[in-house]
C-alpha positions in Angstrom: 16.3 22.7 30.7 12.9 20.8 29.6 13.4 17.6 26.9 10.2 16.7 25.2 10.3 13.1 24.2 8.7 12.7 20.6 8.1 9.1 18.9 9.1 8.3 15.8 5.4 8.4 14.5 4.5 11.9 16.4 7.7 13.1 14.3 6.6 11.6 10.8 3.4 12.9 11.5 4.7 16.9 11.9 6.8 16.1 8.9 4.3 15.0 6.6 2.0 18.0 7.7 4.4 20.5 7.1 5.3 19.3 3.8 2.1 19.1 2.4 1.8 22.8 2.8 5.3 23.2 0.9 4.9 20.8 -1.9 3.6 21.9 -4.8 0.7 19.7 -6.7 1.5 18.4 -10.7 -1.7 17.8 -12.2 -0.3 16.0 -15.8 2.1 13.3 -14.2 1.9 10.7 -16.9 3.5 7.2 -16.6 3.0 4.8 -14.0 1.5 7.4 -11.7 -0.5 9.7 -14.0 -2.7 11.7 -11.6 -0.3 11.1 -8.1 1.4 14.5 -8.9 4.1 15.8 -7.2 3.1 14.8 -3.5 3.0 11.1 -3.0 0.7 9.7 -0.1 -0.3 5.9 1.3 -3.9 5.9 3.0 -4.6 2.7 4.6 -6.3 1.1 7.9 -5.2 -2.3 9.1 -8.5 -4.0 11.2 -6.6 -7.0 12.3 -3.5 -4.8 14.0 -6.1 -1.7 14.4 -3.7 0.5 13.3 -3.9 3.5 10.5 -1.5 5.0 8.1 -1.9 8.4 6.2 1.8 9.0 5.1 3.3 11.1 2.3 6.2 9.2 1.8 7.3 10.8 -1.6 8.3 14.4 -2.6 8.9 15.8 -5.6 11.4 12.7 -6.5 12.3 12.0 -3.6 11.4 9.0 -1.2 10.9 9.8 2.2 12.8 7.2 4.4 11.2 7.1 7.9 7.7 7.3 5.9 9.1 4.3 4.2 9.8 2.4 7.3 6.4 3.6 8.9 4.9 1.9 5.5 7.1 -0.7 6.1 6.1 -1.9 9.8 2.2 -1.4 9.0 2.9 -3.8 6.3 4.1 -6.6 8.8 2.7 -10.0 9.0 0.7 -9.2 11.5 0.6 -13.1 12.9 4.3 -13.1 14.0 4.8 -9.0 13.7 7.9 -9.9 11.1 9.0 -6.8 9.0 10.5 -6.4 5.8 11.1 -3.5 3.1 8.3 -3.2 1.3 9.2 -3.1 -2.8 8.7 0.7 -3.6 7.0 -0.3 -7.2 4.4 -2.2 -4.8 3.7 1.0 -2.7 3.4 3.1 -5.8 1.0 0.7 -7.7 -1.3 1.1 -4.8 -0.9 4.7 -4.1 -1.8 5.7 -7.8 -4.5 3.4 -8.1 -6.2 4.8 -5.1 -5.7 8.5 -6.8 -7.3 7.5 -9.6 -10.3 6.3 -7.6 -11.2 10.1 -6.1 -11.5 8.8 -2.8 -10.4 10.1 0.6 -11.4 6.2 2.3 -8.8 5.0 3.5 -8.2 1.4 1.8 -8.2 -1.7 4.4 -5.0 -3.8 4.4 -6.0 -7.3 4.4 -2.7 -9.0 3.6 1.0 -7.1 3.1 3.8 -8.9 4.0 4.2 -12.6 4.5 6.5 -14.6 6.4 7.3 -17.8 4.5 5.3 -19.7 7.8 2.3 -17.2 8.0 2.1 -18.2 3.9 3.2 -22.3 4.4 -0.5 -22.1 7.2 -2.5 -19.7 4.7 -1.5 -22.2 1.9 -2.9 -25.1 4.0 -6.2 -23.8 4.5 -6.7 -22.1 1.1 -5.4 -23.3 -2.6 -5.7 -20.0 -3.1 -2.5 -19.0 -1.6 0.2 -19.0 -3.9 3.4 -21.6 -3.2 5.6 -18.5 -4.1 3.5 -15.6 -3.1 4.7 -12.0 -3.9 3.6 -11.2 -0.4 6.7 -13.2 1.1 9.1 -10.9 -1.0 7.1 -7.6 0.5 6.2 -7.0 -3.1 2.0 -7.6 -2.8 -1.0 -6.7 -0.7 -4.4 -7.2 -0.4 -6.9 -4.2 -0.4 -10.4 -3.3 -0.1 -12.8 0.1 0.1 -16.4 -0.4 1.2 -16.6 3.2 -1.5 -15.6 1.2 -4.2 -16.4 -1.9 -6.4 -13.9 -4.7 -6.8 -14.6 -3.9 -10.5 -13.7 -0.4 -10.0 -10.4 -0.7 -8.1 -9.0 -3.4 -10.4 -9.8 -1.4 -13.3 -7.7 1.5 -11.4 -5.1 -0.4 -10.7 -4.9 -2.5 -14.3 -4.6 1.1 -15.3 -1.4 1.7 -14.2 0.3 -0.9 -16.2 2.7 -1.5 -13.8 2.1 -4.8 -11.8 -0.1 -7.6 -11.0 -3.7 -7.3 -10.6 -6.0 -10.0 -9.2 -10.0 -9.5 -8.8 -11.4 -11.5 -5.9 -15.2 -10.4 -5.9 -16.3 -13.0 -3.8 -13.8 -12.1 -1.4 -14.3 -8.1 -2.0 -10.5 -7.5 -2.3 -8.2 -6.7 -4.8 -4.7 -8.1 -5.0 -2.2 -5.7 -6.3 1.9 -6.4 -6.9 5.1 -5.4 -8.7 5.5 -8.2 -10.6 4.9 -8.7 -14.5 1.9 -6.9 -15.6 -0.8 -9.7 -15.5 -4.7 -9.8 -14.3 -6.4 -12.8 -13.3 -9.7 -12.8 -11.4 -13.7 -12.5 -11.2 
């Protein structure tokens, strides 16, 4: 008898493959997600853990748990490797404003989750940093595209109506989050 020994990843990966082929594609989605359509995917690269995500982790209604926790742990505070669910809303916000940008880049991940110590140091070098930061509840992150403006991925992401949205343009990154729909930023 011959095992093969798969990771958890290798596994996602042949999943989210083989779904794509037998998912259809819904071209009117309105609402939060107008334009995500009936397949569901996170593209993202992480430079600081050097790590990549390109996950479907929703289906036709439903959310795809292991693609969650894959989202999940590529989120992590990345000082201290600390993991926590990431807020749904959050991952939805992001993947619909990178739809509506018509591009396959994959966005960089400059800052997901916090830990309350990783923040406490960030907030000590930066007044920046928010005391009470949505990215110590795992409900913000931090994203750029070297395709895309500042301008333009706010705008795509204020679009949504669903969340925060802060333009950094002297930082290149946009913050997005699940909280009250707000915008602040230059």
């Amino acid at each position: 008898m011959t095992t093969t020994n798969f990771t958890r990843r290798a596994l996602m990966r042949a999943f989210a493959a083989t779904t794509v082929a037998a998912a259809p594609v819904m071209a009117n989605a309105t609402g939060l997600l107008r334009g995500a359509g009936d397949i569901r995917r996170l593209n993202m690269y992480n430079g600081r853990a050097g790590e990549s995500l390109n996950m479907i982790y929703w289906i036709e209604g439903e959310y795809i748990a292991p693609a969650l926790d894959e989202v999940n742990y590529f989120m992590r505070d990345w000082r201290n490797d600390q993991v926590i669910d990431i807020n749904i809303r959050t991952i939805d916000i992001m993947a619909a404003a990178h739809n509506l940008l018509e591009t396959s880049e994959p966005y960089t991940l400059l800052s997901g989750y916090r830990s309350p110590e990783t923040n406490a140091m960030l907030r000590r070098r930066s007044s920046g940093v928010a005391r009470n930061s949505r990215h110590i509840r795992g409900e913000a992150a931090d994203l750029q595209l070297q395709s895309r403006s500042v301008t333009q991925m706010f705008n795509a992401a204020r679009s949504c109506n669903a969340g925060g949205v802060g333009r950094y343009s002297r930082s290149n990154f946009v913050h997005m989050d699940c909280g009250p729909v707000r915008t602040w930023g230059g």
